[in-house]
C-alpha positions as CSV (number, residue, x, y, z in Angstrom):
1,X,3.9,8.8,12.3
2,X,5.4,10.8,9.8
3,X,2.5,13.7,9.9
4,X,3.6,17.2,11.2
5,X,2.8,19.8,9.4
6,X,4.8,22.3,7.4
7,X,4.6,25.0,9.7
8,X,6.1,23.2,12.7
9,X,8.9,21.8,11.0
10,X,10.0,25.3,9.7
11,X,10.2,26.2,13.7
12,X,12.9,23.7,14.1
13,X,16.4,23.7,14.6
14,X,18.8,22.8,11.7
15,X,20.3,19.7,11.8
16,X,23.9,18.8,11.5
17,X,23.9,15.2,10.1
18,X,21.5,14.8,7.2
19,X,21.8,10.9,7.4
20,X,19.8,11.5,10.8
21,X,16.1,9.6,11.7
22,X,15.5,13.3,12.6
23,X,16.6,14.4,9.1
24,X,14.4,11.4,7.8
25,X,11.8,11.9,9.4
26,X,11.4,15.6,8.6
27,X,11.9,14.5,4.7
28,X,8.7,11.9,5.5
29,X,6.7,14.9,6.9
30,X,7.1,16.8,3.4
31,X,6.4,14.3,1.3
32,X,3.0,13.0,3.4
33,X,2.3,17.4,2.7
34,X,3.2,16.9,-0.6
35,X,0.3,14.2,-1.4
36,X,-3.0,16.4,-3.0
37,X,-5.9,17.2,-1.8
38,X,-8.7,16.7,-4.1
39,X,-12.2,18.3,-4.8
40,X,-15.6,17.3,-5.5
41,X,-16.0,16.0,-8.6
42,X,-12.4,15.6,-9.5
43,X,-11.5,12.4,-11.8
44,X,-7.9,10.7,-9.8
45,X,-6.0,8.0,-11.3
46,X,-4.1,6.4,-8.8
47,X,-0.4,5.5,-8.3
48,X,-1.2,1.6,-8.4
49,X,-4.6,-0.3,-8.3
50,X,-6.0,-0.6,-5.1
51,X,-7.2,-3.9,-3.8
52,X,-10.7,-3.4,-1.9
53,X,-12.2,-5.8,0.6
54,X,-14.2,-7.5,-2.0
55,X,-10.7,-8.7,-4.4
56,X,-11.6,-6.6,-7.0
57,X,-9.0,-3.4,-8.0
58,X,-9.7,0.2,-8.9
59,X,-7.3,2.8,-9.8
60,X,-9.4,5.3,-11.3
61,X,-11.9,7.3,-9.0
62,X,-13.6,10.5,-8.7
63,X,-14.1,12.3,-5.7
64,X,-17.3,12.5,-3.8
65,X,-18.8,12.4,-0.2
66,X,-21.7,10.9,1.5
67,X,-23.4,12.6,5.0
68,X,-23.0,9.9,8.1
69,X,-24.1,12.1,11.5
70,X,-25.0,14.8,9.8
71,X,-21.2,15.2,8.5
72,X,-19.8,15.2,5.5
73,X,-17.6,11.9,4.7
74,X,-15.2,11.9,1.8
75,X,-16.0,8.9,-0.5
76,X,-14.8,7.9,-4.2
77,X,-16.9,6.5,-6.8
78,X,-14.8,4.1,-8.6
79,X,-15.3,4.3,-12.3
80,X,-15.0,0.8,-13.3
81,X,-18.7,0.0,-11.1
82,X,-19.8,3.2,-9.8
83,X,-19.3,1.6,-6.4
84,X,-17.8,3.9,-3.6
85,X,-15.1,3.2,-2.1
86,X,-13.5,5.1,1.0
87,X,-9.4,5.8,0.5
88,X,-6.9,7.0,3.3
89,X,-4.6,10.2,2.3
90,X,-1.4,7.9,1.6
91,X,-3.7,5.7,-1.3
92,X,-3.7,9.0,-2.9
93,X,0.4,9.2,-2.6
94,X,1.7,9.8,-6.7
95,X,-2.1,10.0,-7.9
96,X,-2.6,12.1,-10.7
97,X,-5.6,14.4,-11.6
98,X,-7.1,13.4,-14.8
99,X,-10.3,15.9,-15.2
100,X,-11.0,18.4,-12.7
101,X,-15.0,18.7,-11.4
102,X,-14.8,22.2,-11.6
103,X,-13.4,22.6,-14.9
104,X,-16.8,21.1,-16.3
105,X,-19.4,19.7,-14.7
106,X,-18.9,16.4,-13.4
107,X,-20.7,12.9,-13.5
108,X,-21.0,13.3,-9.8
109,X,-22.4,16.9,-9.6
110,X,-24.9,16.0,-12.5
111,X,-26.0,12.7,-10.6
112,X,-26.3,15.3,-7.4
113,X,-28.6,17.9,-9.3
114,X,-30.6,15.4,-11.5
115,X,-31.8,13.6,-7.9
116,X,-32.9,17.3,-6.7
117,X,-36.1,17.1,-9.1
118,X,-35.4,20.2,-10.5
């Protein structure tokens, strides 16, 4: 795995030959940092379509959750059939935020409040 976080690799030593798996596998550590971290409500097209279990493709989602043991789960709703979807952290990998759920409030956030009956 190719996971370490920033903080540790700025502890190490400097290495003398950058063609290295060391050197490598620093460079892979950065760039798996380097993949975003999205909010609720926030509109993501991906890199490439994603092929889900049932054959069919997404490749734009928004972010959402759903509670499973009383913790929250981070979910998508894909935008082609408002299905959700679950994607791991290298799916997102060269994604691009389209509309953020902040900026205005979201389909996901208005489905959210408009189930609260208020």
């Amino acid at each position: 795995m190719s996971q370490a976080p920033l903080n540790i690799l700025k502890h190490l030593s400097n290495l003398k030959d950058p063609e290295s798996y060391a050197h490598a596998w620093r460079q892979r550590c950065r760039e798996w940092a380097e993949i975003p971290t999205y909010e609720e409500g926030d509109t993501i097209r991906l890199a490439s379509p994603v092929k889900l279990t049932d054959g069919s493709e997404c490749q734009l989602v928004t972010a959402t959750h759903y509670m499973r043991s009383g913790k929250r789960r981070r979910c998508y709703r894909i935008a082609e059939t408002g299905g959700l979807t679950r994607l791991s952290k290298g799916t997102l990998a060269g994604s691009t935020l389209v509309s953020s759920g902040k900026a205005a409030g979201s389909a996901v956030l208005a489905e959210f409040f408009a189930g609260q009956g208020g």
